[in-house]
C-alpha positions as a printed NumPy array, in Angstrom:
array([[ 89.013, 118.801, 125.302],
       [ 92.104, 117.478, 123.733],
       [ 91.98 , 114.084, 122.241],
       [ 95.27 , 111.754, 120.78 ],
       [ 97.064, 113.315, 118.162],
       [ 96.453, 111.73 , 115.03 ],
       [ 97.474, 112.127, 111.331],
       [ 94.416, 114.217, 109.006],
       [ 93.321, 115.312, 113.142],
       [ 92.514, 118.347, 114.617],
       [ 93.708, 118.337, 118.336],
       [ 90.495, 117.954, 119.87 ],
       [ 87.869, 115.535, 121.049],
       [ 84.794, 116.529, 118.71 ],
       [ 86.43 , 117.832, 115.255],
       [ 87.845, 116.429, 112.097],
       [ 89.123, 118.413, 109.337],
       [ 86.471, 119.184, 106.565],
       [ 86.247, 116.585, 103.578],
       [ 88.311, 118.227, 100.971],
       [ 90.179, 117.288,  97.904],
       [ 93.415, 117.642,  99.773],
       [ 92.759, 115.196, 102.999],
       [ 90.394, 112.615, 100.561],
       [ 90.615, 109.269, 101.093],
       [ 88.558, 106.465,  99.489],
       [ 89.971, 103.971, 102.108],
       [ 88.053, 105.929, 105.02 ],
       [ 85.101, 104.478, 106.317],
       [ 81.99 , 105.327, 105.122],
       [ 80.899, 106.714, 108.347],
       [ 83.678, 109.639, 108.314],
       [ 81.861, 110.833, 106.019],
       [ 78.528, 110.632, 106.926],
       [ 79.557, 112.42 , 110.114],
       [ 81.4  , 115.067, 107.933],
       [ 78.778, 116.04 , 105.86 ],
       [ 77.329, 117.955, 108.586],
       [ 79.926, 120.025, 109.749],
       [ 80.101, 121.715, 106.611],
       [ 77.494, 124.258, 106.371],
       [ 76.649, 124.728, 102.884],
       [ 76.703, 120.609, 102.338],
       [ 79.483, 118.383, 100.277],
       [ 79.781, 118.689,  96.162],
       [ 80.528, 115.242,  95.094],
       [ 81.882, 115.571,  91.535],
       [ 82.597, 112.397,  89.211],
       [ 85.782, 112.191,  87.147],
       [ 85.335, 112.128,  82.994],
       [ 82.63 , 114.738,  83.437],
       [ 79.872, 112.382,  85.356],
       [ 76.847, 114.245,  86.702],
       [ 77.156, 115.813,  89.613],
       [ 75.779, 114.384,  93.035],
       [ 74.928, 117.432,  95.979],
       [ 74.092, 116.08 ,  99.333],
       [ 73.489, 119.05 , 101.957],
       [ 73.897, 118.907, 105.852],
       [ 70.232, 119.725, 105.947],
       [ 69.693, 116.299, 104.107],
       [ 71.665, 114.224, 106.244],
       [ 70.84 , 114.998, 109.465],
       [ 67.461, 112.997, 110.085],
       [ 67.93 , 109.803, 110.509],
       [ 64.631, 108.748, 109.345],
       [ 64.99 , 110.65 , 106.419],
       [ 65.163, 108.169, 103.08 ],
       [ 67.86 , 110.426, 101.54 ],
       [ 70.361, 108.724, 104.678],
       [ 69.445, 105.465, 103.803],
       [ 71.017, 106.336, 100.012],
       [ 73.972, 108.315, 101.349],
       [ 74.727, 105.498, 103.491],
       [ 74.894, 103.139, 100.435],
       [ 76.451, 105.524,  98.034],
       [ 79.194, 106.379, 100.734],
       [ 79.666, 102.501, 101.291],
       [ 79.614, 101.283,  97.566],
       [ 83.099, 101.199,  95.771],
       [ 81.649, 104.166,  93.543],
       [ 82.936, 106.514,  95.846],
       [ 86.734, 106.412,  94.734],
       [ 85.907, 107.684,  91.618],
       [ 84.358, 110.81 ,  93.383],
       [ 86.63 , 113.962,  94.364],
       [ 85.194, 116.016,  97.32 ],
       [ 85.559, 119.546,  98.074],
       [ 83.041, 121.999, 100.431],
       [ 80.991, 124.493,  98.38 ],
       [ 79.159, 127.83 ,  99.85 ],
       [ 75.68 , 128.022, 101.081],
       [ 73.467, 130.4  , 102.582],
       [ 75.563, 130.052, 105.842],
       [ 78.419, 132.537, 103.811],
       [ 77.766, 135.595, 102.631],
       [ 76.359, 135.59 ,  98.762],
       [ 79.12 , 134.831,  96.168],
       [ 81.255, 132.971,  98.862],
       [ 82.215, 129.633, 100.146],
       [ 83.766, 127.954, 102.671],
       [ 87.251, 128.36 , 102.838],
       [ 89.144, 124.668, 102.728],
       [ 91.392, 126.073, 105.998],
       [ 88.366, 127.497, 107.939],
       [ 87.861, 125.515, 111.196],
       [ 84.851, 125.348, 113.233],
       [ 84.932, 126.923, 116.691],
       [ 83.956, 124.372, 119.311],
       [ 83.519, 124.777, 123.489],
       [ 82.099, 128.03 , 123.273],
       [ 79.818, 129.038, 125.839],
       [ 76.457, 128.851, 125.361],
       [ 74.022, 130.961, 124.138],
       [ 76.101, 132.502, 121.627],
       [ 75.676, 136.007, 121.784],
       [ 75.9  , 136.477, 125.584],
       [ 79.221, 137.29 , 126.415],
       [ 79.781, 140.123, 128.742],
       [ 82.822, 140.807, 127.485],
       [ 82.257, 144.246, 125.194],
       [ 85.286, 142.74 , 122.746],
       [ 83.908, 139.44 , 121.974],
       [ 82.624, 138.763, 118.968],
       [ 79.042, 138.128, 119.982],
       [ 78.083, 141.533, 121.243],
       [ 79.585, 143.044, 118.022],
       [ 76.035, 141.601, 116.567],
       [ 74.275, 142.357, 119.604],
       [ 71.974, 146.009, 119.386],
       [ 71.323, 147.864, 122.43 ],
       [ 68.267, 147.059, 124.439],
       [ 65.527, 149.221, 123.426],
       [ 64.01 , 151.638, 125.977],
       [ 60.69 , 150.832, 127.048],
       [ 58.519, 153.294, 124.845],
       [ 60.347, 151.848, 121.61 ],
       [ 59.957, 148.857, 122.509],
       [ 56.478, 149.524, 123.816],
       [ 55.753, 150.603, 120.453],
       [ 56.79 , 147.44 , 118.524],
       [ 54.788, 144.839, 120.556],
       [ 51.884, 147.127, 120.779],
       [ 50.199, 144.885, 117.41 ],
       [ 52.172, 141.694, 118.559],
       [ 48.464, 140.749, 121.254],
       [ 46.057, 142.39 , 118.118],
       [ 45.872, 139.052, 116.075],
       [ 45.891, 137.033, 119.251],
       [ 42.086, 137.586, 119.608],
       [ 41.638, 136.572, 116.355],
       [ 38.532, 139.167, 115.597],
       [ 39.276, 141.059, 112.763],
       [ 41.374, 138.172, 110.653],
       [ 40.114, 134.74 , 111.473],
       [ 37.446, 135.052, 108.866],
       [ 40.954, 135.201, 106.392],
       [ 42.74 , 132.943, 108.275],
       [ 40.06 , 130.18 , 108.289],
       [ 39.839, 130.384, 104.572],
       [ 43.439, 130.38 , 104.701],
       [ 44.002, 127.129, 106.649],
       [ 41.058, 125.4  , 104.985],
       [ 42.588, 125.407, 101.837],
       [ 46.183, 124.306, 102.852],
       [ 46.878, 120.824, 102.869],
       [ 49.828, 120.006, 105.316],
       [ 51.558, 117.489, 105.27 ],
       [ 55.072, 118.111, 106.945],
       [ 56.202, 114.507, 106.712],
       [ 56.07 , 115.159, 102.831],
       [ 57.507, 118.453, 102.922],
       [ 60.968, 117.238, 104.605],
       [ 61.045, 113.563, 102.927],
       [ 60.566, 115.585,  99.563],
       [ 60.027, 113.514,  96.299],
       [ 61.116, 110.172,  97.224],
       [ 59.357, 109.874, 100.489],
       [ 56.283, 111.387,  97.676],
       [ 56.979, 108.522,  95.204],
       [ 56.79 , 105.752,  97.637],
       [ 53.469, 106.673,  98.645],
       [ 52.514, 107.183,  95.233],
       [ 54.007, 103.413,  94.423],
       [ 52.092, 102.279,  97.779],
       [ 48.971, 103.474,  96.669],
       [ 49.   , 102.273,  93.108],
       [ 50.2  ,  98.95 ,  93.699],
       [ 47.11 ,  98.587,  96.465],
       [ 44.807,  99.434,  93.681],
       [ 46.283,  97.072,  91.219],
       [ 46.113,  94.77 ,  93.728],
       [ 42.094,  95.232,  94.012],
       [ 41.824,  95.229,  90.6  ],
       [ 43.582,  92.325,  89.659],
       [ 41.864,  90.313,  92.532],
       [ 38.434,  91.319,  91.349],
       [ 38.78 ,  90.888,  87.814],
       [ 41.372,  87.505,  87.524],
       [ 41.197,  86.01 ,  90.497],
       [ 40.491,  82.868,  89.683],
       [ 43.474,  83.216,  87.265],
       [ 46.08 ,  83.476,  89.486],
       [ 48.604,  81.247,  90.023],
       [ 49.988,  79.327,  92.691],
       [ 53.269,  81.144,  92.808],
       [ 51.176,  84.723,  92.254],
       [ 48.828,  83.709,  95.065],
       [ 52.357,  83.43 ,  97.372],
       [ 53.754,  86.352,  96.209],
       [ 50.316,  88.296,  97.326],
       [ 50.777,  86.545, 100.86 ],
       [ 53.937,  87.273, 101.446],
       [ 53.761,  90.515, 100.711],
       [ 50.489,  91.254, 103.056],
       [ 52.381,  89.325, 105.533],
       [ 55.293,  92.031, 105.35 ],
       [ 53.145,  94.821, 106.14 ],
       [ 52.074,  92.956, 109.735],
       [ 55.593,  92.078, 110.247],
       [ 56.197,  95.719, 109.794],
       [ 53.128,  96.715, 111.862],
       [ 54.486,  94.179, 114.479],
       [ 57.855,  95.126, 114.901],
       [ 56.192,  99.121, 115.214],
       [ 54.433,  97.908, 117.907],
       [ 57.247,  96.133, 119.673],
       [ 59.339,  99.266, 119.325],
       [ 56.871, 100.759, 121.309],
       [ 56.339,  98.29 , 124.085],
       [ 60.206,  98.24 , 124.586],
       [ 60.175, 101.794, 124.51 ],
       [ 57.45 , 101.652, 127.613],
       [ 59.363,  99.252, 129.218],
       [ 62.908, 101.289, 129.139],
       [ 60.579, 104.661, 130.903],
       [ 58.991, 101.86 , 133.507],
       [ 62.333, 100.502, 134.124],
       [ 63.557, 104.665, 134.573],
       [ 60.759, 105.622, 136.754],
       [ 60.145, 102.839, 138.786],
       [ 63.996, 102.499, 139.727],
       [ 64.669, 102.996, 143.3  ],
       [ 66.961, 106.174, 142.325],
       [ 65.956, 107.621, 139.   ],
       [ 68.942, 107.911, 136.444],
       [ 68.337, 111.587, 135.666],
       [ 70.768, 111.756, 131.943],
       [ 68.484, 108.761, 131.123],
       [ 65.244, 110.236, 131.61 ],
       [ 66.662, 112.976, 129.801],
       [ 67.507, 111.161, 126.996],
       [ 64.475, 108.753, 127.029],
       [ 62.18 , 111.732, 126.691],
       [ 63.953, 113.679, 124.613],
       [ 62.203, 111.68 , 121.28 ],
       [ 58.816, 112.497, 123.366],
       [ 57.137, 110.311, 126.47 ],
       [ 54.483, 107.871, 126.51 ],
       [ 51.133, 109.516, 127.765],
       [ 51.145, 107.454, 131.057],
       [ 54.067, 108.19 , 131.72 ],
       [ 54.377, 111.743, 131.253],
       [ 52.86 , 112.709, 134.709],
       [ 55.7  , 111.756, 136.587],
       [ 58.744, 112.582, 134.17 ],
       [ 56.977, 115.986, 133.983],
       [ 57.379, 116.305, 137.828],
       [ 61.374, 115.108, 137.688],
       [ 62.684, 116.759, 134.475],
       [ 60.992, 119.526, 136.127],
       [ 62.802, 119.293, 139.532],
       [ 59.552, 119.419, 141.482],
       [ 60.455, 115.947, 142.398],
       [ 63.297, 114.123, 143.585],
       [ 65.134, 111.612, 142.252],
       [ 65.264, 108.77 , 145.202],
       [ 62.116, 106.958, 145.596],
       [ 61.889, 107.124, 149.158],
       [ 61.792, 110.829, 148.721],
       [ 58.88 , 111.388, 146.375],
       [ 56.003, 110.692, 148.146],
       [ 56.876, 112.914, 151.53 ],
       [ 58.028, 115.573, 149.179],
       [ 55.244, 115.68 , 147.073],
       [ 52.994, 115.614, 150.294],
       [ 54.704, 118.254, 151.831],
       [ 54.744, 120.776, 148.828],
       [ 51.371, 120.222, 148.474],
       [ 51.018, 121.139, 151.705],
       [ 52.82 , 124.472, 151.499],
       [ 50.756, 125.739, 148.103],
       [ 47.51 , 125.233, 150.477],
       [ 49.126, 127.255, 152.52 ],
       [ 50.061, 129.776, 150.245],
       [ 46.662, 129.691, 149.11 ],
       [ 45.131, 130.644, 152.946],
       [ 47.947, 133.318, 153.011],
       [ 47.986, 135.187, 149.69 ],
       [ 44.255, 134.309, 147.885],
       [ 42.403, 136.527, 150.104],
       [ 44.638, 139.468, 149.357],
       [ 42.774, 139.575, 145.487],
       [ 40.596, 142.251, 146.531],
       [ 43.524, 144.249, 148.555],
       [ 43.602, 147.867, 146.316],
       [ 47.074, 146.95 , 146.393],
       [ 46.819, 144.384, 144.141],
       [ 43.341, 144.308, 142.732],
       [ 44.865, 145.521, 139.471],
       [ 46.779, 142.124, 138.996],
       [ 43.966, 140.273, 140.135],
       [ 41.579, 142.178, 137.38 ],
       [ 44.459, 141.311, 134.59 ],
       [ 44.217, 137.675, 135.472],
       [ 40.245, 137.407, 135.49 ],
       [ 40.311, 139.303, 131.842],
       [ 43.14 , 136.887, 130.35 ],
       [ 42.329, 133.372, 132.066],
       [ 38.509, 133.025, 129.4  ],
       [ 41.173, 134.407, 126.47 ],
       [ 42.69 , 130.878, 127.57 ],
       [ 42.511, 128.522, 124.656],
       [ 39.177, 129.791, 124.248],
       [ 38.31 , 126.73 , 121.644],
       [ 39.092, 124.108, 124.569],
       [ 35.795, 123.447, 126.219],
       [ 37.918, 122.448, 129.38 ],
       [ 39.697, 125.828, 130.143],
       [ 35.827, 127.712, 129.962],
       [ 34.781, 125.655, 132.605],
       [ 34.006, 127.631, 135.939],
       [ 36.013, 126.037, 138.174],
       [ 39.287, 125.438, 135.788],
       [ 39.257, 129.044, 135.388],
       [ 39.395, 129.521, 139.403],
       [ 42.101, 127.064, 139.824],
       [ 43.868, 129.551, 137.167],
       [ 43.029, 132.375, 139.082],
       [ 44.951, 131.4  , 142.127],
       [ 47.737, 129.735, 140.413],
       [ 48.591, 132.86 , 138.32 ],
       [ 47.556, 135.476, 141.806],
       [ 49.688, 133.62 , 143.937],
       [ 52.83 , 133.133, 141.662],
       [ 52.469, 136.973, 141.752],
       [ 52.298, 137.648, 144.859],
       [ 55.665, 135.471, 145.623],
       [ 57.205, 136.907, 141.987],
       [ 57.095, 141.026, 143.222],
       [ 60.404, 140.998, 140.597],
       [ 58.16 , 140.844, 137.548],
       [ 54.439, 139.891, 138.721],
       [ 52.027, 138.585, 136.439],
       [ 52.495, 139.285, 132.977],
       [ 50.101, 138.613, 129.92 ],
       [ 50.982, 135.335, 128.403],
       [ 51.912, 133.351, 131.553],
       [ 48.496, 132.681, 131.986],
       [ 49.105, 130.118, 128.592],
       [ 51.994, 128.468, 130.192],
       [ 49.785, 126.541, 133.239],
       [ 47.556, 124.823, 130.466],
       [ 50.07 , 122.016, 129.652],
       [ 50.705, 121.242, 133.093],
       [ 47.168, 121.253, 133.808],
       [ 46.214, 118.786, 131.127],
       [ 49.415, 116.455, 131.644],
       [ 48.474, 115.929, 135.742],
       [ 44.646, 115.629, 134.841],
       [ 45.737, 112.593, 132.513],
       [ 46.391, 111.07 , 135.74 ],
       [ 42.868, 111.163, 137.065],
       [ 40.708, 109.797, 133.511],
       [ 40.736, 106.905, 131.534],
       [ 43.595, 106.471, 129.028],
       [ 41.033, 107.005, 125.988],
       [ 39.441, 110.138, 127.158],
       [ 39.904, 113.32 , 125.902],
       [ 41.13 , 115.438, 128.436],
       [ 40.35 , 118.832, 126.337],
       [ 36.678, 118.   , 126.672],
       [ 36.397, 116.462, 130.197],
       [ 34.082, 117.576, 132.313],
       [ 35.907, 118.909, 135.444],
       [ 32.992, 118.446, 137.757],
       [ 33.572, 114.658, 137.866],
       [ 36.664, 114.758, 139.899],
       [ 36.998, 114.811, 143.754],
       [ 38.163, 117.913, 145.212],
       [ 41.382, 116.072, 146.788],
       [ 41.963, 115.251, 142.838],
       [ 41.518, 118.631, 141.796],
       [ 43.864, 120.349, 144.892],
       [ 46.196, 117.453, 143.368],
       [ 46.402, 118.9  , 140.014],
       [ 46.236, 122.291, 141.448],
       [ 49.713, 122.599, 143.202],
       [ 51.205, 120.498, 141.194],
       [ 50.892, 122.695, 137.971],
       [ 51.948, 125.857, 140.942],
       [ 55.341, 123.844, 140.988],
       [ 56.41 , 122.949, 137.714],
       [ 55.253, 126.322, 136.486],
       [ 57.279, 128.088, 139.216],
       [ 60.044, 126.051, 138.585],
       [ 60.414, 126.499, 134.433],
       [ 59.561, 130.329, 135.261],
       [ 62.426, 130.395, 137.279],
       [ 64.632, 129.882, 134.293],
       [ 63.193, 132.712, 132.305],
       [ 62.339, 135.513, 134.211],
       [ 64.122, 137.324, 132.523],
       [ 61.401, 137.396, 129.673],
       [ 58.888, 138.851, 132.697],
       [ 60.591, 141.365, 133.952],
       [ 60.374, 145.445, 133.342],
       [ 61.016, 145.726, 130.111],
       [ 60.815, 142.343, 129.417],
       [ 64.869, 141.926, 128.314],
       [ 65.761, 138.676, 128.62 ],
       [ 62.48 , 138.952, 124.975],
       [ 64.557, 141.69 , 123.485],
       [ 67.771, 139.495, 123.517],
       [ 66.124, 136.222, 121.974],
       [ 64.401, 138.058, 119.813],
       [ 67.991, 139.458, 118.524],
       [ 69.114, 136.493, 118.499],
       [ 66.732, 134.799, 115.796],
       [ 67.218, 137.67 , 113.769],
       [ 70.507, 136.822, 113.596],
       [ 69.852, 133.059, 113.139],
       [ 67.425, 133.571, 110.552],
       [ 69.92 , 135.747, 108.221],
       [ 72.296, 132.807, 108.662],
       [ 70.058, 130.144, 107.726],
       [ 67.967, 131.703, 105.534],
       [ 68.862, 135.011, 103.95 ],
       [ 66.868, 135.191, 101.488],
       [ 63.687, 135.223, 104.104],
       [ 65.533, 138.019, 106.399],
       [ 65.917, 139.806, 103.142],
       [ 62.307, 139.546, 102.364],
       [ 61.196, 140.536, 105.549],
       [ 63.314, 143.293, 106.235],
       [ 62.145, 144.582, 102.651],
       [ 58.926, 144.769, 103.548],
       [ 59.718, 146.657, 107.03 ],
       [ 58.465, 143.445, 109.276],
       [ 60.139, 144.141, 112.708],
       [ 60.861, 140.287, 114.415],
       [ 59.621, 141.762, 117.743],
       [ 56.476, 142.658, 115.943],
       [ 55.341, 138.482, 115.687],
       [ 58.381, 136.539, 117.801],
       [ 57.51 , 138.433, 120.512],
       [ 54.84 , 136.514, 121.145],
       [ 56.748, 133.483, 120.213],
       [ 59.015, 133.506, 123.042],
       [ 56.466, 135.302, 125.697],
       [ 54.251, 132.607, 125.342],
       [ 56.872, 129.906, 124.231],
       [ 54.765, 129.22 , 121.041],
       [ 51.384, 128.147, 122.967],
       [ 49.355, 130.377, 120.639],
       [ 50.62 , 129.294, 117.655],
       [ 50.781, 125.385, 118.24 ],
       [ 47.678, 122.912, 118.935],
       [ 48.135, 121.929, 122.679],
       [ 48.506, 118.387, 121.71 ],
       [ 51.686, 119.755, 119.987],
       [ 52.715, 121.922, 122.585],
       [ 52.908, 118.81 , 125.234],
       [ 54.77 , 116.901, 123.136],
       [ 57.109, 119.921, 122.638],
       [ 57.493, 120.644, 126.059],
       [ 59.112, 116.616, 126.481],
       [ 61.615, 117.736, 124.733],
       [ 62.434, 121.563, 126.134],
       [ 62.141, 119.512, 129.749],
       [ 64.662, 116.537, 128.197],
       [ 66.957, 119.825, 127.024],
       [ 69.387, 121.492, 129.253],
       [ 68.049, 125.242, 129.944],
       [ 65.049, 123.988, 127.125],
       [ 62.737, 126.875, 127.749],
       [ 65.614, 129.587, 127.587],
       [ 67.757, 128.451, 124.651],
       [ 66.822, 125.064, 122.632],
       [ 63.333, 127.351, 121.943],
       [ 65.135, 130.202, 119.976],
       [ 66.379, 126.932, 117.441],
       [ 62.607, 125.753, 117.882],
       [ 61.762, 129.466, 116.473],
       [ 64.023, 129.698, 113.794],
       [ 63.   , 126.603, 112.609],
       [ 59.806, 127.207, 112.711],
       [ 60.07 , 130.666, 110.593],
       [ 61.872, 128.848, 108.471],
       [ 59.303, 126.258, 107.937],
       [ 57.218, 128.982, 106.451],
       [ 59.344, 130.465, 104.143],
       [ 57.888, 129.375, 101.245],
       [ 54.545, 131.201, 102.006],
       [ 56.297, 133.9  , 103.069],
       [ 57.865, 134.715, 100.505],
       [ 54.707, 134.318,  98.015],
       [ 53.595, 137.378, 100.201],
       [ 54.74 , 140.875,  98.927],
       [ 52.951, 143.617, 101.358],
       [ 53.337, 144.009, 105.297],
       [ 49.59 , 142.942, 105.82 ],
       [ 49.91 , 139.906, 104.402],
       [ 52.992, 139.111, 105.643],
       [ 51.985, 139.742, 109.002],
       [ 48.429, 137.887, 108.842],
       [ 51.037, 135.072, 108.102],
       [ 53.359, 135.486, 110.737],
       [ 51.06 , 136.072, 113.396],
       [ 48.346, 133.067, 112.95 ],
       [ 50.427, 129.923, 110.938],
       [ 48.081, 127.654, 109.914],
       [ 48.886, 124.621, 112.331],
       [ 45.492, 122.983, 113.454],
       [ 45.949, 120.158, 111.664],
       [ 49.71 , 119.549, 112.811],
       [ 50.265, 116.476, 114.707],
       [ 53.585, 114.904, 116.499],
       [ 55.205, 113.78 , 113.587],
       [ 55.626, 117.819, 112.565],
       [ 56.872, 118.641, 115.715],
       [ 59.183, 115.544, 115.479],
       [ 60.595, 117.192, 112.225],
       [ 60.465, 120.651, 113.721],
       [ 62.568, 119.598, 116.376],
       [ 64.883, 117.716, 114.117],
       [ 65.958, 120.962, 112.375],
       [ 65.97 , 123.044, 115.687],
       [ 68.657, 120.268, 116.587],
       [ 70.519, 120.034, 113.753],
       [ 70.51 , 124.475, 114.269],
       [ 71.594, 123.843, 117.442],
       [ 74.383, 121.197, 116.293],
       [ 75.828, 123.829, 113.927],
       [ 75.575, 127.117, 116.305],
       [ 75.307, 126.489, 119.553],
       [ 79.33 , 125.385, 120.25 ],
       [ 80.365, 127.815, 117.364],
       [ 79.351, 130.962, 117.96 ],
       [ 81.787, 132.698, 114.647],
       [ 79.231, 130.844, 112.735],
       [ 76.943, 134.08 , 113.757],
       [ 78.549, 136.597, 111.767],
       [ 78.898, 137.355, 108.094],
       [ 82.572, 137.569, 106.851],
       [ 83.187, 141.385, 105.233]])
């Protein structure tokens, strides 16, 4: 979209030239470049005049907001230091080794999106793009991608594995000087002890102050947390309860994840299971409800048709292989709502049928519209299903039909023969991962790991066996708050995600190894503030590939 022209400009909306020695200006505002920093894929060399130390801030760096490194790049950029700094782009792993960013290469912007799917045979994109495998090849390279999923043979190494990991993935993007805080926070708090036990009666008046004021910062602090939160609530109350639900502000509301009593119901609209207009929601959520009993009298008894008593047996084997720790999913009667949730989103699929994996997707639906029926404090994993009323559970029942058909509908491409829409994403992070992180593709392609061989799995079952559940609902906000979420923010989701690991990956040096790895990440002990970073880099992926699609290929 073309914007005014302007001297130093490109002629659009969304870019500005790259900071370089040649366009530098101390008089721009700090926030030029701030917003800079990040278009340049390898990150901004700051380099002092009369041979000063050097000062490297990457995009990587800059692009959480919560991140402390920010909060120094804001005051470096806005400090009168910075006209004694030239500025020039350097290379990164996004150019091939031994390059960099040339000063006149411009971004591509307005691309379609994904990248990669052009139809047209003399784009760029499908010049990266492999042909789809036939079914026995690929066949062959999922056939281990289900072995580790039963977790018989490895979990013994697995367990030992995870045991002895500590993570901590708040640490691991903050880096040192998140580290050293801590490490001041927890020293001072012991001096604190000690000094109070030992000369307390010592202390003077203007100590004794100091000492106050400083407890009384940490409950201002935990005080203004809290009323971050309760404005947060009231902004989704004020959302949800309006007569016709602004849909972009939902969006963006839940994007950063959704309260827990609210989730039920911004489930049901991000979804598009239910409308918009208030006046709407109730007679459409009686009359869909309505239907799936219906569609329960019509298709159910068909189970034990010969026609289809071979789907029906798949289901019955995977539904138990269903989070099999959760005490909630063993329980007789979950596992029959399961069964005619997955038989009759068969029956009215015939295009692809039921496939091993969607059986995983119903769980976070299932837990998210239970929510509505138990206390706020219970544990939904361990509830007891047999408490409920039967109108409650036929509730919970269609309503997990719906919003499962209707995020299926977006991807059925990954269910069909052949499964191609998989073969295409799983291309596709290939190709991400040797942009962002050659040195893993390298590694892995050394030691002859195939990406269908472990991401299959990834996007089959949109990460719900390698995530705690906990994590997984408070992933899916997001992909529901994302346009097309499922299909195309997940392959960023992925690549970060492999690219989380790539430290332990590359400590490995044999397929087994690497494969135990891949196949069962050590994430029990995650909790929402990793998949808060998680999603931060799949963003900031998404920020610098998504609209630039050239940004895919290695220059020769």
């Amino acid at each position: 979209m073309s914007g005014r022209s302007t001297t130093g400009r490109v002629q659009t909306r969304y870019a500005q030239p790259l900071p370089s020695i040649e366009n530098y200006n101390p008089n721009r505002k700090a926030g030029f470049w701030k917003r800079n920093v990040m278009r340049v894929p390898g990150g901004v060399e700051f380099i002092k005049k009369k041979e000063l130390p050097t000062l490297i801030v990457t995009a990587s760096t800059s692009i959480h907001a919560s991140c402390p490194h920010v909060k120094k790049w804001e005051k470096f950029t806005s400090s009168k230091n910075i006209a004694n700094f030239h500025v020039k782009p350097i290379g990164s792993s996004h150019y091939p080794q031994g390059q960099s960013a040339s000063s006149s290469a411009k971004a591509a912007y307005g691309a379609q999106h994904p990248p990669l799917a052009s139809s047209d045979p003399s784009s760029p994109g499908n010049s990266v793009m492999r042909p789809e495998l036939s079914f026995e090849e690929f066949n062959d390279k999922i056939a281990d991608a289900w072995d580790a999923s039963d977790k018989d043979d490895i979990l013994d190494v697995i367990k030992s594995d995870s045991n002895s990991e500590n993570i901590d993935g708040l640490s691991d993007v903050l880096g040192a000087t998140n580290q050293s805080q801590r490490n001041f926070t927890n020293s001072r708090d012991q001096s604190t002890k000690l000094i109070s036990k030992k000369i307390d009666s010592s202390l003077n008046v203007d100590q004794k102050q100091y000492m106050s004021s400083d407890t009384a910062s940490v409950k201002d602090t935990q005080l203004e947390f809290t009323d971050r939160e309760s404005s947060r609530k009231e902004r989704f109350l004020r959302c949800l309860s309006a007569p016709n639900v602004e849909f972009e502000t939902l969006r963006e509301l839940s994007w950063n994840g959704i309260p827990k009593s609210f989730r039920p119901k911004a489930w049901r609209l991000l979804s598009g299971y239910l409308p918009v207009n208030a006046e709407r929601q109730e007679l459409t959520l009686e009359r869909k409800r309505d239907e799936y009993r219906s569609y329960v009298a019509k298709y159910y008894p068909l189970r034990n048709d010969p026609s289809f008593q071979e789907t029906f047996r798949q289901i019955r084997i995977d539904i138990p292989r269903t989070n099999p720790l959760i005490p909630l999913f063993q329980q007789p009667l979950v596992q029959e709502v399961f069964e005619r949730v997955l038989f009759i989103w068969a029956m009215r699929h015939p295009a692809s049928g039921y496939v091993q994996g969607i059986n995983d997707l119903v769980t976070p639906f299932f837990v998210v519209f239970l929510t509505e029926c138990i206390y706020e404090e219970t544990d939904p994993e361990t509830y007891d299903i047999v408490n409920l009323s039967s109108n409650q559970l036929e509730v919970i029942e269609a309503d997990s039909y719906w919003c499962l058909t209707n995020i299926l509908d977006g991807i059925q491409d990954n269910y069909t023969f052949a499964q191609p829409g998989i073969q295409k994403k799983v291309q596709t992070l290939k190709t991400l991962v040797s942009r962002v992180n050659g040195k893993l593709h390298s590694h892995l392609e050394k030691h002859n790991i195939e990406y269908l061989q472990f991401a299959f799995r990834w996007m089959n079952n949109v990460l719900m066996r390698e995530l705690p559940l906990r994590c997984i609902i408070r992933l899916w906000d997001t992909y529901q708050a994302e346009p097309n979420g499922f299909a195309d923010f997940h392959l960023y989701v992925c690549t970060a995600f492999l690219n989380h690991w790539s430290k332990e990956l590359l400590e490995k040096h044999d397929f087994q190894n690497l494969m135990i790895l891949l196949q069962n990440t050590p994430t029990n002990n995650w909790t929402e503030r990793e998949i808060a970073v998680l999603l931060a880099e799949a963003f900031s992926l998404k920020y610098l590939f998504a609209d630039a699609p050239s940004h895919f290929h290695r220059r020769k």
